[in-house]
C-alpha positions as CSV (number, residue, x, y, z in Angstrom):
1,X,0.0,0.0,0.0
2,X,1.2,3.4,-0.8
3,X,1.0,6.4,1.6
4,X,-1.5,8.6,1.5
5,X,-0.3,12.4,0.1
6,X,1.8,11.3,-2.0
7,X,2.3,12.4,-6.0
8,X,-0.8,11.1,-8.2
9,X,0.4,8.6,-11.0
10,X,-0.8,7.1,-14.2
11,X,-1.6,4.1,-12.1
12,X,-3.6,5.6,-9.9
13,X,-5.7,7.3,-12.3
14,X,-6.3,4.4,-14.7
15,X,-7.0,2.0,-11.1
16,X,-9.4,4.9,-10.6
17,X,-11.1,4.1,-13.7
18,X,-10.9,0.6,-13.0
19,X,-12.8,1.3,-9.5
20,X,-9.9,-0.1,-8.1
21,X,-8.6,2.8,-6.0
22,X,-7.7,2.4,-2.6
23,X,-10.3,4.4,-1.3
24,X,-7.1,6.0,0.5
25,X,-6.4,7.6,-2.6
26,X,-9.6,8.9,-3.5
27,X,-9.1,12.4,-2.0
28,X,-6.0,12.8,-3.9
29,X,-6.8,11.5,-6.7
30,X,-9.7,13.8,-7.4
31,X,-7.7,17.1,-6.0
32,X,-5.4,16.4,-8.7
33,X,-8.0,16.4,-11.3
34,X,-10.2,19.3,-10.3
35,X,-6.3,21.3,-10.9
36,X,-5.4,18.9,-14.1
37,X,-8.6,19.8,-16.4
38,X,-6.1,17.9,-19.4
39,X,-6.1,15.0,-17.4
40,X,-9.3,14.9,-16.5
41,X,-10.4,15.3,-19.9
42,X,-8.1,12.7,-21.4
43,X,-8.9,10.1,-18.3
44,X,-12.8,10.8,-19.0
45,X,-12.2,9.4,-22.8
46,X,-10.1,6.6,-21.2
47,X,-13.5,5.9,-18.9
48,X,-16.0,6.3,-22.1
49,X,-13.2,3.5,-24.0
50,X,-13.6,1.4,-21.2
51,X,-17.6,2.0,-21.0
52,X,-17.7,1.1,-25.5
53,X,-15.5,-2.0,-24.4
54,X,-17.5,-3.3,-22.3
55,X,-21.1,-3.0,-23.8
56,X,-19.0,-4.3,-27.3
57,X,-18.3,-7.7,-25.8
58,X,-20.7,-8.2,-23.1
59,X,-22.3,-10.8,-25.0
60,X,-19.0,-12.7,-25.4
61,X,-18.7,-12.2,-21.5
62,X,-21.4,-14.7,-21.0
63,X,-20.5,-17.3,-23.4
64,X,-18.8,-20.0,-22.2
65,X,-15.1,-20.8,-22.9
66,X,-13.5,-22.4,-25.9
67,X,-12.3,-25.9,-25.3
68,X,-8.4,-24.7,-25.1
69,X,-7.4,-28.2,-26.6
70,X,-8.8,-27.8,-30.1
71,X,-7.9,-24.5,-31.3
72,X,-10.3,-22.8,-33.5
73,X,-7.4,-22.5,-36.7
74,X,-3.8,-23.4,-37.2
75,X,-1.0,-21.2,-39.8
76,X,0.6,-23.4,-41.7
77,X,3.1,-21.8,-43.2
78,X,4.8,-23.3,-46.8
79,X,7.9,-21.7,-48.7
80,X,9.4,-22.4,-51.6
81,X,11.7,-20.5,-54.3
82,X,11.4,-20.1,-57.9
83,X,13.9,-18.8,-60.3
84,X,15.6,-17.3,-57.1
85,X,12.6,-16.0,-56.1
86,X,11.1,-16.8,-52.5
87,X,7.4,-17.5,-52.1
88,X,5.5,-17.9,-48.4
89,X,1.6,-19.2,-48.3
90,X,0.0,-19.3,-45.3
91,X,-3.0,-20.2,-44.7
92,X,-5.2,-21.9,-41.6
93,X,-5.8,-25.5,-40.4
């Protein structure tokens, strides 16, 4: 845990975001951002990314998991040279 007072740092603000801030920190967190408008301002659009993120996949959130031992494709990757010239295919298995 780190003491209360001290500097504010990209970690804190994004754990803010995160609602993960120590509630410790709260008070300084939020003193820093009502004298850093820039901050705010660019830590609001980090909040409204997170926000987009979430309602994009929230469906996929309550899916259940991919069997892990059959993966859904596999690159194969073939080369061979012509005439001195190299040619790579790839394609998935």
């Amino acid at each position: 845990m780190r003491p209360a007072g001290r500097p504010v740092e990209e970690d804190d603000l994004h754990a803010r975001i995160d609602g993960q801030l120590p509630r410790e920190r709260i008070e300084d967190v939020e003193a820093y951002l009502a004298a850093h408008p820039e901050e705010q301002a660019r830590f609001s659009q980090y909040a409204q990314q997170r926000l987009a993120l979430r309602a994009a996949f929230s469906a996929q959130a309550s899916e259940p998991l991919r069997n892990r031992g059959s993966p859904v494709a596999v690159p194969v990757i073939r080369k061979r040279s012509v005439g001195g010239t190299t040619f790579v295919t790839i394609r998935a298995e």
